[in-house]
Biopython code that builds the backbone (N, CA, C, O; Angstrom):
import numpy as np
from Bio.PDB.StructureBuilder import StructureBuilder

atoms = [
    (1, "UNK", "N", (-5.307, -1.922, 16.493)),
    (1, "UNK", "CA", (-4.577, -1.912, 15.234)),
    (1, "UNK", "C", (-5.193, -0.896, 14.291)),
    (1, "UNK", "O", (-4.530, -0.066, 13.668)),
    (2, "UNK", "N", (-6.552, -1.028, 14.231)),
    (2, "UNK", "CA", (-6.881, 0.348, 13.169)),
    (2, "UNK", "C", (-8.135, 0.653, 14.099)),
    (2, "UNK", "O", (-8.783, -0.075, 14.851)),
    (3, "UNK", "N", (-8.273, 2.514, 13.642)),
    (3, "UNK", "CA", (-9.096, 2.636, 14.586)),
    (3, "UNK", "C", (-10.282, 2.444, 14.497)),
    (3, "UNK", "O", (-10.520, 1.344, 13.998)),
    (4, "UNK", "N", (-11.503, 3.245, 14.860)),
    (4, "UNK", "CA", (-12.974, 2.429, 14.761)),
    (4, "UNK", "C", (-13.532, 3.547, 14.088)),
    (4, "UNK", "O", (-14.760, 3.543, 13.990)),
    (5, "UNK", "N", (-12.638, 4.918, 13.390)),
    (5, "UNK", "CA", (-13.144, 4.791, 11.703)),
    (5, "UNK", "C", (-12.700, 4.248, 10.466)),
    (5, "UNK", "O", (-12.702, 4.758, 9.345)),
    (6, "UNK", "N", (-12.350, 3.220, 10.822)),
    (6, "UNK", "CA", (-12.177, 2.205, 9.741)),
    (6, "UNK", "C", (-12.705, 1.326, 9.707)),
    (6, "UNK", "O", (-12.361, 0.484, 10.536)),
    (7, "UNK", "N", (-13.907, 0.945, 8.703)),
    (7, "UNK", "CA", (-14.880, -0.121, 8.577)),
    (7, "UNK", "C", (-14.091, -1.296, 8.653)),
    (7, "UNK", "O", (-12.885, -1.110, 8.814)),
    (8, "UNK", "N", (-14.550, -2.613, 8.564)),
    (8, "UNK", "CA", (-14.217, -3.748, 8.828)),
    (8, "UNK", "C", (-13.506, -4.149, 7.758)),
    (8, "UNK", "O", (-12.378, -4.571, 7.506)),
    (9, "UNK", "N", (-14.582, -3.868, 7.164)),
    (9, "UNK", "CA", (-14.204, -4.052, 5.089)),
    (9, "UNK", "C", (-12.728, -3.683, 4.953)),
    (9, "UNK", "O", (-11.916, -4.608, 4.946)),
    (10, "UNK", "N", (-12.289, -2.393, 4.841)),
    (10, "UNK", "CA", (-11.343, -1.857, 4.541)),
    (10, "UNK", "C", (-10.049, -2.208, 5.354)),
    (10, "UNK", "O", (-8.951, -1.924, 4.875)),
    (11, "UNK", "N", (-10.167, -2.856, 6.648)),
    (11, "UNK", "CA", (-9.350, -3.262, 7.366)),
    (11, "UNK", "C", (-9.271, -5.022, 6.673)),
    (11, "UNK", "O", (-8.246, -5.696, 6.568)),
    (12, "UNK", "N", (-10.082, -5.259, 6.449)),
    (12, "UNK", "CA", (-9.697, -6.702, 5.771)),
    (12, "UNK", "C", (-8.951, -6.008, 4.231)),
    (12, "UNK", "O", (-7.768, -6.309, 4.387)),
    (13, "UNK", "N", (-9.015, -5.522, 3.351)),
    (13, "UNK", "CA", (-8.526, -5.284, 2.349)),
    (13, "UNK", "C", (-6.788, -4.753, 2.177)),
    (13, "UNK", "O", (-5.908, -4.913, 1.331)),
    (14, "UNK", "N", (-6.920, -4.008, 3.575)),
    (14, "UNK", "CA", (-5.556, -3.556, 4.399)),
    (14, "UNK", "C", (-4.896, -4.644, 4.669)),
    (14, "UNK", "O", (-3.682, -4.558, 4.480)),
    (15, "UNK", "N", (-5.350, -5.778, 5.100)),
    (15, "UNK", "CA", (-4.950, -7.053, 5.432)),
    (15, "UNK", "C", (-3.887, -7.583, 4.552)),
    (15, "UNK", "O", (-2.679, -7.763, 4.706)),
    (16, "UNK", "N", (-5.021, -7.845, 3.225)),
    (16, "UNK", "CA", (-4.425, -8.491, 2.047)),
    (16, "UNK", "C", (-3.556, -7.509, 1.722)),
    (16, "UNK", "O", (-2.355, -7.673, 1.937)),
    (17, "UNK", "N", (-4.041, -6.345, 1.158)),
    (17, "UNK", "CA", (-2.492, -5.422, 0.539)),
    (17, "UNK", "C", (-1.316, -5.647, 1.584)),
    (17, "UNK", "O", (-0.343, -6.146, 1.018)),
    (18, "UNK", "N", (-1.121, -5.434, 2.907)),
    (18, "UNK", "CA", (-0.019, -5.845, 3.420)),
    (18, "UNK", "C", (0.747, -7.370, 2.862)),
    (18, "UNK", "O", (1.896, -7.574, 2.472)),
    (19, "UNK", "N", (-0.367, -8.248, 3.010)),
    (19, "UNK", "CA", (0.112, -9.907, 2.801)),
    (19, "UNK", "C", (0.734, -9.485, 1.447)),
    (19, "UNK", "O", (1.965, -9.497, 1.433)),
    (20, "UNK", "N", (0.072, -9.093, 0.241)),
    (20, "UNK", "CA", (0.727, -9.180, -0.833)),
    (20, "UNK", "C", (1.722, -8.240, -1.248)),
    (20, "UNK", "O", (2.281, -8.468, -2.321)),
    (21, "UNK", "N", (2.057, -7.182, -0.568)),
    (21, "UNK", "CA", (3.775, -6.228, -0.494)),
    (21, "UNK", "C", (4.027, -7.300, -0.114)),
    (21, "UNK", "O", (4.267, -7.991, -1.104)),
    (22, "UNK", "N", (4.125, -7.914, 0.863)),
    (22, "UNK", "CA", (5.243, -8.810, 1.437)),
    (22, "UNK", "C", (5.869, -10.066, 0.641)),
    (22, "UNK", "O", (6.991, -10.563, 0.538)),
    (23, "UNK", "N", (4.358, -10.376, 0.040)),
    (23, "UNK", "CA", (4.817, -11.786, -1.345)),
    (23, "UNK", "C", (6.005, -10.971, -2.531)),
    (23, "UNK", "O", (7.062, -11.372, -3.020)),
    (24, "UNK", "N", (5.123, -9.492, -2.698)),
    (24, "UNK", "CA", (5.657, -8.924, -4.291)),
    (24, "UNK", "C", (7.260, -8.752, -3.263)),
    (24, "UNK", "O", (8.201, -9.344, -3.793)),
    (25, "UNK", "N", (7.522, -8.211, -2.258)),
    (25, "UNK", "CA", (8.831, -8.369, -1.315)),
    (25, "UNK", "C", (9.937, -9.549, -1.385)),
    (25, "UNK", "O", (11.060, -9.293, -1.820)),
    (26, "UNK", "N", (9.739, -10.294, -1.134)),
    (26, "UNK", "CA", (9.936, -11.670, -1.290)),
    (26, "UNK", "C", (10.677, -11.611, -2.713)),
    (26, "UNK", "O", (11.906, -11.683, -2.701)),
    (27, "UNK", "N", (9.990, -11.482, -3.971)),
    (27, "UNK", "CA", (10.115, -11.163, -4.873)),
    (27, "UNK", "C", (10.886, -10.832, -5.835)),
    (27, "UNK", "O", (11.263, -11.395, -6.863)),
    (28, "UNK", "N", (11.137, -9.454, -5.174)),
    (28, "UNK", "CA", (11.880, -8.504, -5.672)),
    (28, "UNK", "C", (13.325, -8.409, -5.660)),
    (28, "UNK", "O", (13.961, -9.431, -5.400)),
    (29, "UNK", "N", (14.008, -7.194, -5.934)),
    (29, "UNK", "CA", (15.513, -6.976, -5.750)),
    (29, "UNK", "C", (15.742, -6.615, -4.733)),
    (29, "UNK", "O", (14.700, -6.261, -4.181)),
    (30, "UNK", "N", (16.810, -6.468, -3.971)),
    (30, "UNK", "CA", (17.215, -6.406, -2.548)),
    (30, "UNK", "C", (16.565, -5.027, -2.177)),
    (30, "UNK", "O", (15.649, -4.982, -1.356)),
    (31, "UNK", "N", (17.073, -3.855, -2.820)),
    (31, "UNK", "CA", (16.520, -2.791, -3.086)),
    (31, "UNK", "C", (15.206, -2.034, -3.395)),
    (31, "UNK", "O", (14.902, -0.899, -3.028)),
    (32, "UNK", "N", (14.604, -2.762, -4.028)),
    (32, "UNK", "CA", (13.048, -2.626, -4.251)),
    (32, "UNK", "C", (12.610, -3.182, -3.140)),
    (32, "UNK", "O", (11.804, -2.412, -2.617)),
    (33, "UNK", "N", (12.801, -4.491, -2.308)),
    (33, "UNK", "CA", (12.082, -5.282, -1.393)),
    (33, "UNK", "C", (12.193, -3.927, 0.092)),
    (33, "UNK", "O", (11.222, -3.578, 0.764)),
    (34, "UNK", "N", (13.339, -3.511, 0.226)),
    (34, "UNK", "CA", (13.512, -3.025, 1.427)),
    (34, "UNK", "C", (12.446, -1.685, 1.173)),
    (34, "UNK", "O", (11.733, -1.315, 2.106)),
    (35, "UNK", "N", (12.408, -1.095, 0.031)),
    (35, "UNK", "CA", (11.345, 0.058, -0.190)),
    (35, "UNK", "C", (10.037, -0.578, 0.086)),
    (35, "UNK", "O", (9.367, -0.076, 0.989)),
    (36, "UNK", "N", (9.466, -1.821, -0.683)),
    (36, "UNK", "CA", (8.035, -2.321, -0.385)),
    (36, "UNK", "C", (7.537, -2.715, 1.312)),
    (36, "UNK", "O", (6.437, -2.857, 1.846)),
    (37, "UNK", "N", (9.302, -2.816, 1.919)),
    (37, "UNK", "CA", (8.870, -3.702, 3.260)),
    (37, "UNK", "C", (8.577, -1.931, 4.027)),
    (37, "UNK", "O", (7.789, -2.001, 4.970)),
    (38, "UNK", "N", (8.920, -0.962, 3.834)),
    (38, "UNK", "CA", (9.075, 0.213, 4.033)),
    (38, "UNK", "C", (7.644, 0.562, 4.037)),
    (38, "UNK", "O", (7.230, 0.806, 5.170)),
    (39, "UNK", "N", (6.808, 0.652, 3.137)),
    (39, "UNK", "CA", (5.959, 0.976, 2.426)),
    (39, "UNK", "C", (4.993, 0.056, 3.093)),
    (39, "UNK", "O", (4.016, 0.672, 3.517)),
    (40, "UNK", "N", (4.959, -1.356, 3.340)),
    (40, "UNK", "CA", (4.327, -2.249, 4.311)),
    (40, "UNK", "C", (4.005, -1.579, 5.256)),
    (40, "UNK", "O", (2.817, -1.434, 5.545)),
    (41, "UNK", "N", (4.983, -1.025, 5.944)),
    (41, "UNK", "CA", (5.291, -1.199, 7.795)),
    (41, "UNK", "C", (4.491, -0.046, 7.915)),
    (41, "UNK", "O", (3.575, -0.231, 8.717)),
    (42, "UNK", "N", (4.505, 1.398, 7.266)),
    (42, "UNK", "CA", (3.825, 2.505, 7.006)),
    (42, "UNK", "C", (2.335, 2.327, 7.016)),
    (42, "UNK", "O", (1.530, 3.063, 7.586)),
    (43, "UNK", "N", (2.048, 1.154, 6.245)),
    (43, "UNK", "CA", (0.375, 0.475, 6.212)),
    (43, "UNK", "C", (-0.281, -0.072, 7.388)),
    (43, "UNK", "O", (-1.469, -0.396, 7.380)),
    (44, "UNK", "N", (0.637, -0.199, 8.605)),
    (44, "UNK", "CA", (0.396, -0.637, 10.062)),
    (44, "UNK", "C", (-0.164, 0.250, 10.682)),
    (44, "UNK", "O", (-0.953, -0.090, 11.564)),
    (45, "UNK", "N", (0.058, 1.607, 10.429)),
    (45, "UNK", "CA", (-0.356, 2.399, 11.231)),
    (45, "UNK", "C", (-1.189, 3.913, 10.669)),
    (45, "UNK", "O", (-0.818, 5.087, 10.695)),
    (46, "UNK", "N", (-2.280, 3.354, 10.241)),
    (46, "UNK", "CA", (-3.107, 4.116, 9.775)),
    (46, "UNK", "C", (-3.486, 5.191, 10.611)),
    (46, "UNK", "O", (-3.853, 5.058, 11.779)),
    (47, "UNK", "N", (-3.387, 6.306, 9.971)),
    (47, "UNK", "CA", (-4.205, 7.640, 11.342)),
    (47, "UNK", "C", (-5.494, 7.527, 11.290)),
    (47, "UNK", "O", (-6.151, 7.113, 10.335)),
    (48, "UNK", "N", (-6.005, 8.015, 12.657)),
    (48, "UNK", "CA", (-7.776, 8.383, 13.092)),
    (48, "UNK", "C", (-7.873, 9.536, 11.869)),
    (48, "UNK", "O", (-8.621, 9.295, 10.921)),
    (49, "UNK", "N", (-7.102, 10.799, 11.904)),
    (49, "UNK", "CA", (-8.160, 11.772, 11.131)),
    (49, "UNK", "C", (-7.904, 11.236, 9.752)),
    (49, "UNK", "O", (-6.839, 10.667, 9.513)),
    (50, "UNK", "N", (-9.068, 11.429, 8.593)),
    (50, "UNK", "CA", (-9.807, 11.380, 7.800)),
    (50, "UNK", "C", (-8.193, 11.858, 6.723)),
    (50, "UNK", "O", (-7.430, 11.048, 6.196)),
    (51, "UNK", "N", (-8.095, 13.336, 6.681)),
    (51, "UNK", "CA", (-7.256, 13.994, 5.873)),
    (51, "UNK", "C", (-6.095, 13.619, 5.835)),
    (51, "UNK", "O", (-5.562, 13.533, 4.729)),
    (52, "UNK", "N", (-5.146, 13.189, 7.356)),
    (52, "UNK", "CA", (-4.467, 12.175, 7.289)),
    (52, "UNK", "C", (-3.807, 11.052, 6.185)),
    (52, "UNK", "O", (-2.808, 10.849, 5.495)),
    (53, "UNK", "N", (-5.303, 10.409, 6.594)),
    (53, "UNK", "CA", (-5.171, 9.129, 6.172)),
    (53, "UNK", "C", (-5.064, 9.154, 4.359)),
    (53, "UNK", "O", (-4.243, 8.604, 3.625)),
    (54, "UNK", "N", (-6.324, 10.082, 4.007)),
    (54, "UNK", "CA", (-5.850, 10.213, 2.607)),
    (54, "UNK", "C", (-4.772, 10.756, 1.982)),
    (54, "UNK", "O", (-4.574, 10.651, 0.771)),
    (55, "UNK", "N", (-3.747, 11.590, 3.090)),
    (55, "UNK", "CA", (-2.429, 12.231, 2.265)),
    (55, "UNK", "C", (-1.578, 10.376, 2.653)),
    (55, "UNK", "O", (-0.808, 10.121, 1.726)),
    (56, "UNK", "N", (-1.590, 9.696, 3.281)),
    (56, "UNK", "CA", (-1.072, 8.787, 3.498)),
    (56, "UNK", "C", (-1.168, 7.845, 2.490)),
    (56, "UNK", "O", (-0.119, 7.402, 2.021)),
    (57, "UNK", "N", (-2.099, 7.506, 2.123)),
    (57, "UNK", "CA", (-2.806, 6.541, 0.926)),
    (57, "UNK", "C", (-2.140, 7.141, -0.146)),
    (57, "UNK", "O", (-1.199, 6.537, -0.661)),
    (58, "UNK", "N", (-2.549, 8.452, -0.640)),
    (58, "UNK", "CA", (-1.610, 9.548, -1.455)),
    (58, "UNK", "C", (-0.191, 8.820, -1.766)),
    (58, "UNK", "O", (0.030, 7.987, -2.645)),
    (59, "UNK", "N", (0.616, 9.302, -0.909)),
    (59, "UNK", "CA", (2.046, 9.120, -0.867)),
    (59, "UNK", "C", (2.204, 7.617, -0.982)),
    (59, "UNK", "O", (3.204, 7.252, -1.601)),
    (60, "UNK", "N", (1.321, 6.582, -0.451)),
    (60, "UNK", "CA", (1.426, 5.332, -0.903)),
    (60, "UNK", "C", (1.528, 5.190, -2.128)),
    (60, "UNK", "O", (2.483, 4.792, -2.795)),
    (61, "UNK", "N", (0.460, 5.542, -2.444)),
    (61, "UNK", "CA", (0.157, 5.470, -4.855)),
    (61, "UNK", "C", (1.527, 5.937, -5.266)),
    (61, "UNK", "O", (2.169, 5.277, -6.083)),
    (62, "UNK", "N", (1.865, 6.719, -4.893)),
    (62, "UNK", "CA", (3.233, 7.345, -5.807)),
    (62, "UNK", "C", (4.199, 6.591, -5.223)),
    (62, "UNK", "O", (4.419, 5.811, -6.150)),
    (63, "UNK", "N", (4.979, 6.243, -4.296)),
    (63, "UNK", "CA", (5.841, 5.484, -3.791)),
    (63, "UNK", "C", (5.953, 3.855, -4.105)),
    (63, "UNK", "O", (6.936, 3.201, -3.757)),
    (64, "UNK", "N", (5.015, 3.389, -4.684)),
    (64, "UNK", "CA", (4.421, 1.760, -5.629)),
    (64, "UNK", "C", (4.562, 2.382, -6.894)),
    (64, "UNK", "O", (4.936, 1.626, -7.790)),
    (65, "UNK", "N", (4.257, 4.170, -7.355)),
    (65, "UNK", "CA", (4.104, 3.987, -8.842)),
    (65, "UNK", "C", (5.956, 4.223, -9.486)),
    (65, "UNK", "O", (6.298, 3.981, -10.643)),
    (66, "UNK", "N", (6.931, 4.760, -8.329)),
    (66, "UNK", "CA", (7.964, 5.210, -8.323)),
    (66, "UNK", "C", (9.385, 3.475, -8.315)),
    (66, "UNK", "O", (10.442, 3.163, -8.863)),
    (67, "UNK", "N", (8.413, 2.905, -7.328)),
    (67, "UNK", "CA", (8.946, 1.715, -7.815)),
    (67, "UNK", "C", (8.822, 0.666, -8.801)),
    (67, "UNK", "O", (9.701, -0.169, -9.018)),
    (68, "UNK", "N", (7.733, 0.728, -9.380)),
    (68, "UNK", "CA", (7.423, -0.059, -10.818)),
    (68, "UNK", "C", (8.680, 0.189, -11.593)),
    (68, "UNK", "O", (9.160, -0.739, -12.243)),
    (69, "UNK", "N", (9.388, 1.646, -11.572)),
    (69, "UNK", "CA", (10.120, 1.648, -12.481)),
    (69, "UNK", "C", (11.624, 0.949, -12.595)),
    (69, "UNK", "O", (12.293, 0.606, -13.570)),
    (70, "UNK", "N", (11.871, 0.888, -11.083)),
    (70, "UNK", "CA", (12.919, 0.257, -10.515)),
    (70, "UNK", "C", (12.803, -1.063, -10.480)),
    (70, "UNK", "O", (13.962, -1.475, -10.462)),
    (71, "UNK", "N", (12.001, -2.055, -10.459)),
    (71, "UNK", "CA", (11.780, -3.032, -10.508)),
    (71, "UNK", "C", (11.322, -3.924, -11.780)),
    (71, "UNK", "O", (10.794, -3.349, -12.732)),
    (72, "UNK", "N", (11.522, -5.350, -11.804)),
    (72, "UNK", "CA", (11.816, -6.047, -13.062)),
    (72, "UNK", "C", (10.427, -5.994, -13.404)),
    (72, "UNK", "O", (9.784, -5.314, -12.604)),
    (73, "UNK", "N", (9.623, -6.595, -14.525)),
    (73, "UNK", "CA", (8.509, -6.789, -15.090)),
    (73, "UNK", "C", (7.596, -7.474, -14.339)),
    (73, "UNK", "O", (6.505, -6.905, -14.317)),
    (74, "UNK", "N", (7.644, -8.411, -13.765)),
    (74, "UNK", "CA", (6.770, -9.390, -12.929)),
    (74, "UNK", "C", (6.184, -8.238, -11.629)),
    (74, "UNK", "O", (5.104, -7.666, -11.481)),
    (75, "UNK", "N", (7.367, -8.238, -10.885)),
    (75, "UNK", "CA", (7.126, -7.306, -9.783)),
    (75, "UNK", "C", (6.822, -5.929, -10.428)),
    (75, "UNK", "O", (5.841, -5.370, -9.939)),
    (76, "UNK", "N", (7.223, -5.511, -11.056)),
    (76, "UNK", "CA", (6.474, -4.022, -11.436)),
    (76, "UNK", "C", (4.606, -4.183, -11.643)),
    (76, "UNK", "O", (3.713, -3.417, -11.282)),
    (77, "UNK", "N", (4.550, -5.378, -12.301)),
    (77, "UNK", "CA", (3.126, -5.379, -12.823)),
    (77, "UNK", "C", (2.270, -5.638, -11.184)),
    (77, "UNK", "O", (1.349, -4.944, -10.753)),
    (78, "UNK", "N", (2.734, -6.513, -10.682)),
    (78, "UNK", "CA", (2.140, -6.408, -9.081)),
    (78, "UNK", "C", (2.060, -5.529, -8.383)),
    (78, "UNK", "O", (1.091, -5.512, -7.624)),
    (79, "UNK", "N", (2.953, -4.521, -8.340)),
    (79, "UNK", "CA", (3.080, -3.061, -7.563)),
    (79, "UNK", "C", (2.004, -2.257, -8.148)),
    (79, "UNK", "O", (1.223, -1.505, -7.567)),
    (80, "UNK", "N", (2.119, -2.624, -9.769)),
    (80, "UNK", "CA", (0.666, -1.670, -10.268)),
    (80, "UNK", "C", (-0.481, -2.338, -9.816)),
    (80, "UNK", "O", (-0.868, -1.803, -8.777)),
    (81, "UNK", "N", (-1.028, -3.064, -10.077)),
    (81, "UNK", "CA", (-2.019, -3.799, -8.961)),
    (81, "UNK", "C", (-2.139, -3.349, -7.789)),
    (81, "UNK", "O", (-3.143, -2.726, -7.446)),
    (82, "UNK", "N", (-1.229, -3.569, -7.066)),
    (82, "UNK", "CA", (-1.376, -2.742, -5.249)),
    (82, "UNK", "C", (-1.471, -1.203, -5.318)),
    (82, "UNK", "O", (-1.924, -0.574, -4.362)),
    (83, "UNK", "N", (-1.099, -0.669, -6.305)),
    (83, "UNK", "CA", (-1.071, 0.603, -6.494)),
    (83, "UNK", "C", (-2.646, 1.115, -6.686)),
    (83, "UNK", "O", (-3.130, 2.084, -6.101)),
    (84, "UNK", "N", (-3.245, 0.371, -7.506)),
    (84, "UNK", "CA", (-4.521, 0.166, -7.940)),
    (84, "UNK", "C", (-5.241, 0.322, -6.546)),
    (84, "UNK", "O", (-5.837, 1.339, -6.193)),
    (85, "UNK", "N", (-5.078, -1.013, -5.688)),
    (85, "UNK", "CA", (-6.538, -1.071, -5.001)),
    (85, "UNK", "C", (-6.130, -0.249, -4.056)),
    (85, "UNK", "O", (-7.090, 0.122, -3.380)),
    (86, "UNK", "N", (-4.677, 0.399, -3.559)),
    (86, "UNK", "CA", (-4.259, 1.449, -2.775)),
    (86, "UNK", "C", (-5.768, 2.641, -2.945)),
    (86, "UNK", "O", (-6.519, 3.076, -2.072)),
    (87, "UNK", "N", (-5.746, 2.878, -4.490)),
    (87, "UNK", "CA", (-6.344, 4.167, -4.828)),
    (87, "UNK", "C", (-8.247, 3.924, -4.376)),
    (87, "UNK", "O", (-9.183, 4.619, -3.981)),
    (88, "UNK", "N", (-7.939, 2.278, -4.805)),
    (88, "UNK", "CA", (-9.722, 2.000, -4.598)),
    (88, "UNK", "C", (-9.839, 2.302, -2.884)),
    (88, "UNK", "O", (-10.847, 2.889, -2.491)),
    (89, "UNK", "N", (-9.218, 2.058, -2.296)),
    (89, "UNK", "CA", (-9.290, 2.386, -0.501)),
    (89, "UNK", "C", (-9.413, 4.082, -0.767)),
    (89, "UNK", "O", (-10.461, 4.726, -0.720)),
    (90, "UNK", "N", (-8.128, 4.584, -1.042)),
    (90, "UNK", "CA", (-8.120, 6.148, -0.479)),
    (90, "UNK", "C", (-10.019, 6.334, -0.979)),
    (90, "UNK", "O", (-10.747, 6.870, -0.143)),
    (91, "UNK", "N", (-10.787, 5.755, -2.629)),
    (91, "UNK", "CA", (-11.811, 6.371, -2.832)),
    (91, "UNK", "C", (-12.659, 6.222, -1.814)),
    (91, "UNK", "O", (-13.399, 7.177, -1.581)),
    (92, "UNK", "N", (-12.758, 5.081, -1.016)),
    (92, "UNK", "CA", (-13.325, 5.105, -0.073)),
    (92, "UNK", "C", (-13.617, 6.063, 1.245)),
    (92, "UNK", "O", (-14.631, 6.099, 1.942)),
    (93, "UNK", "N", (-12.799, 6.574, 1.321)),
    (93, "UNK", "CA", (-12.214, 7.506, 2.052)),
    (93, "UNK", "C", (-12.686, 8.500, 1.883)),
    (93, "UNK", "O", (-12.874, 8.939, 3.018)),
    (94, "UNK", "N", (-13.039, 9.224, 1.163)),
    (94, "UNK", "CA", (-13.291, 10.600, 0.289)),
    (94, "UNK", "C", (-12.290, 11.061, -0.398)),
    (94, "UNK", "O", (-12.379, 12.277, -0.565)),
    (95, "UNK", "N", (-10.991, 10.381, -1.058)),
    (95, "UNK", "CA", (-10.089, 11.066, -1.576)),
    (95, "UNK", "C", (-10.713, 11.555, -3.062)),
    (95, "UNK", "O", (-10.037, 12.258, -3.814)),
]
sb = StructureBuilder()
sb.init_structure("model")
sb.init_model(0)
sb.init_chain("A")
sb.init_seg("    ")
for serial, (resi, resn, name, xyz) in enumerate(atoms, 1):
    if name == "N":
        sb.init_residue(resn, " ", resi, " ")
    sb.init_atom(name, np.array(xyz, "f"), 0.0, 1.0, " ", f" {name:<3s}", serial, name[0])
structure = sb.get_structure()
């Protein structure tokens, strides 16, 4: 599932951000949910190289910060949250 440069840590944290798109999913408007479940499924499959992974994480942050706007108050404020620890991973990373 992820490869073996990805610490343990960060694969548990990957964990939860998936679990919680799927709650803020649940959630949401029909429309916003199918973008977050989108945006989920993308989080399954992390690449081995390094540069990769941070244009991936990248395009994550903006694609959560693109839907805050589309989405009602509750779920927007959660997307900023996931958006958040999105960015705390890529730092990990070297982004």
């Amino acid at each position: 599932m992820f490869s073996d440069t990805i610490v343990p840590t960060m694969a548990r944290e990957l964990d939860e951000i998936r679990m919680d798109l799927d709650s803020v999913a649940d959630d949401a408007s029909p429309d916003v949910a199918g973008e977050i479940r989108s945006i989920r499924k993308g989080l399954t499959n992390i690449p081995d190289d390094e540069e990769t992974r941070q244009t991936q994480y990248r395009e994550t942050e903006d694609r959560l910060s693109e839907l805050e706007h589309q989405a009602d108050r509750s779920v927007a404020e959660r997307l900023h949250t996931l958006q958040e620890d999105i960015h705390v991973l890529a730092e990990d990373v070297g982004y």
